[in-house]
N, C-alpha and C positions, 0 to 999 in steps of 0.2 A: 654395376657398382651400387652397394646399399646406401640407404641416406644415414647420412650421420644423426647420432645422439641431441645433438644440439638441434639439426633441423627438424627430428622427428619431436621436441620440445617445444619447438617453435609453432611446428604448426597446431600440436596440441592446444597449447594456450591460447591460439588463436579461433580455434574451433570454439573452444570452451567458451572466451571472452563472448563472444556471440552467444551462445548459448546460455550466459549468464545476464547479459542483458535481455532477454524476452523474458526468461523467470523471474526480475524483479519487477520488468514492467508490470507480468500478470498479478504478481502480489500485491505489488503497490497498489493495481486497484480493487484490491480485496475492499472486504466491509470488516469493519468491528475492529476489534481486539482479539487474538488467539490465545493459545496454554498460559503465554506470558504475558498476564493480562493485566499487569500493571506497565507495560512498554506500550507505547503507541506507535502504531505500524509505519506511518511516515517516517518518522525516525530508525528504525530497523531500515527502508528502503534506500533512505538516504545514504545511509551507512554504507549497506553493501555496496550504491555505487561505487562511492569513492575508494571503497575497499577494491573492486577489481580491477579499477582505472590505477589505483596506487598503493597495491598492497601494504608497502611501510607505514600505513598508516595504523594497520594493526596494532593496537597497544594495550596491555595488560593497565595502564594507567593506574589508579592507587590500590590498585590489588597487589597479590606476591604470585602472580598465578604467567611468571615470563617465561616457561617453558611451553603451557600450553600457547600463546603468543607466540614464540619462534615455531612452536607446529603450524598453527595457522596461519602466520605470514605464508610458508612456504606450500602451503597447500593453496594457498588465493593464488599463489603466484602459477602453480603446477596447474593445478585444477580450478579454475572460476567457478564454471559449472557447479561440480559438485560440491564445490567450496557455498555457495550461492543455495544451492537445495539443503545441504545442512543444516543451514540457519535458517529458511524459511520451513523447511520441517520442526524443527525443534519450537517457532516460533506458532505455528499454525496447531500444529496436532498433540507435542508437549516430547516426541519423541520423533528419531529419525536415524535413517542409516548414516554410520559411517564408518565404510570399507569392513571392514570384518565386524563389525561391532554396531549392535541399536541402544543409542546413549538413550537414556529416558532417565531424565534427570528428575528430583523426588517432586513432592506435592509444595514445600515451604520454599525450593528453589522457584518455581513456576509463578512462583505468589509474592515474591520479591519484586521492593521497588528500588532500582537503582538511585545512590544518593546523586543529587547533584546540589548546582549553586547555581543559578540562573540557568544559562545556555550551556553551561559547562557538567559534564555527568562525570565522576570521577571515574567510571569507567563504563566507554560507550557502550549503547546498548548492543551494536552490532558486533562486538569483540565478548560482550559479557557473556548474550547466550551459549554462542559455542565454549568458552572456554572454560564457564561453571560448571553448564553441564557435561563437560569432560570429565573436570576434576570432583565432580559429582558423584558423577559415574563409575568415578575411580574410588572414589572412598568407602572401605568397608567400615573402617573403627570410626567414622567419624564422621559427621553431615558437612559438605559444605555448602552453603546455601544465603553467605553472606559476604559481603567483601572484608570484612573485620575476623573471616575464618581465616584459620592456616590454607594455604592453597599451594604452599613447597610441595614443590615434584622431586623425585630422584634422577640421575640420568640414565636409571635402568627404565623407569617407567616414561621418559620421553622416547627411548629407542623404543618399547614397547609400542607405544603411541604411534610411533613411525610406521613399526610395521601392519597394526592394523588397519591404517589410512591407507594401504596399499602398496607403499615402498618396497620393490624389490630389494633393496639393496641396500641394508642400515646395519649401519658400524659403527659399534661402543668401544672407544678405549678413552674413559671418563673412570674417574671415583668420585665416589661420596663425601673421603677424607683423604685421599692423599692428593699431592701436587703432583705434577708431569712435567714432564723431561724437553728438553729444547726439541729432540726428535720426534717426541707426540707432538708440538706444535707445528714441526717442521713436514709432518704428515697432513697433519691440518689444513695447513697452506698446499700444499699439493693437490689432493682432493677437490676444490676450489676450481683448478685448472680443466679437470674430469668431471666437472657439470654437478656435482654432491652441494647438494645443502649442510653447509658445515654450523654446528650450533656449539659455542666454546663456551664453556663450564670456567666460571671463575668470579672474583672477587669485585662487586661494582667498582668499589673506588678507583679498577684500573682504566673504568671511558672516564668515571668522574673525579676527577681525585681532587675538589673540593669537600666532596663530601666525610662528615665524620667518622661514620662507624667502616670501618675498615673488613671485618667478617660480612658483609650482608651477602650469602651466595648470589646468583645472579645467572642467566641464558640467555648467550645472545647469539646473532649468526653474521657469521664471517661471509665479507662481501668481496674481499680484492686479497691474492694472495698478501703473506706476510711479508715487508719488505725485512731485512735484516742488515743491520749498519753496523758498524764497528762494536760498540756493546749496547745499541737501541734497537726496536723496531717501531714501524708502526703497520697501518692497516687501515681497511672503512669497516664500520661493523655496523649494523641492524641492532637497534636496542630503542625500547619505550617508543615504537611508533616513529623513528627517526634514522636515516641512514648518514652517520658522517665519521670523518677521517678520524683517527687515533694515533697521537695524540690531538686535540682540537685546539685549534688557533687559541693562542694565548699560555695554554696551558706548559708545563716542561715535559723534555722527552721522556720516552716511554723506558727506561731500563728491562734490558731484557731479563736480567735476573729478578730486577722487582716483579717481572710480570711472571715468570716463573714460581716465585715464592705463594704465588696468590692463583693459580691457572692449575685446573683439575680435568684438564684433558677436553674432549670433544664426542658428539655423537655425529654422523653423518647418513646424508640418508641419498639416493637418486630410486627415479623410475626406470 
């Protein structure tokens, strides 16, 4: 009998988790500063612990860069290891493999100091390298090399993104401008059940809907299939660094046609 998907994941990340812990130790006791030599290395080590102990912690914070963020939650979670040597590549040498692709993000990224406010960085250091120098990497017309750039992804270029980190197996049925259908979400939620990192394309205001601006697009990834009620749903989702229920305590239910009106479909990716 072959071992299932799930257990061949399991034990994956469990290799990896190991494997990611002796590469931070070795780094953390590097000397100096590297390529990104306005970051201080304690801080990058810090990071990735907590990052492989608790992936959700991943968070694009006051950037717009939440696609690159649902990539790399789900790569910390799949891969620590390689997730762990990314960023200590990127962070030591100014460049590094990942999976099909060697990001070598520019010279004015490298030389960038993240803004903060005392202990608070508006976005950590160990989330910023990798996911600048993605969207770095990715920009031909346009530098980005500061958290006040554009850093909007499309959902062709996070499927892309999938498959070069190695995903067998990524699946776009997302747009740019149109909305989708109860049954693309109704796929969405299935997917979920078959071990797929599902990442849903749509409208913030539908985790937050305190918030004012109504268009802000937004990538987040779907944690627990969709439940469906009478004309509600909810669900847990991944979004800014945090995993919780939709809709969240206090707030009104979720309308499933509101959440239609505003929901552009999904990319999904597994090993």
């Amino acid at each position: 009998m072959g071992v299932s998907r799930a257990v061949e994941r399991d034990i994956r990340r469990g290799v990896g988790f190991q494997a990611a812990e002796r590469l931070i130790d070795e780094f953390a006791r590097g000397k100096g500063r590297g390529a990104f030599s306005a970051i201080p290395r304690d801080v990058v080590a810090e990071g990735l612990r907590k990052r492989i102990l608790h992936p959700d912690d991943v968070d694009a914070g006051e950037t717009n860069l939440c696609s690159p963020a649902a990539l790399f939650f789900a790569f910390a979670r799949d891969r620590p290891d390689a997730y762990v040597r990314l960023v200590v590549g990127l962070y030591e040498r100014g460049s590094a493999s990942f999976g099909k692709w060697l990001l070598k993000p520019s010279a004015n990224l490298l030389r960038y100091v993240p803004p903060r406010d005392s202990d608070y960085y508006y976005c950590h250091p160990a989330d910023w390298i990798p996911m600048a120098s993605l969207r770095n990497h990715s920009n031909w017309a346009r530098e980005y090399a500061s958290i006040k750039n554009d850093g909007g992804s499309s959902v062709g270029e996070l499927a892309k993104w999938f498959g070069y980190a190695g995903y067998r197996e990524v699946i776009n049925e997302a747009s740019d401008v149109l909305c989708q259908s109860e049954a693309n979400l109704r796929k969405a939620s299935s997917l979920v059940m078959q071990d797929y990192h599902v990442c849903l394309a749509l409208n913030l205001h539908l985790l937050y809907p305190r918030i004012e601006k109504k268009d802000y697009r937004h990538t987040a990834v779907l944690m627990s299939t969709v439940l469906f009620h009478k004309d509600t749903i909810s669900f847990r989702i991944y979004s800014d660094g945090h995993v919780f229920n939709v809709p969240q305590e206090g707030n009104p239910e979720l309308k499933l046609q509101d959440f239609l009106d505003h929901y552009y479909g999904f990319v999904a990716c597994r090993y």
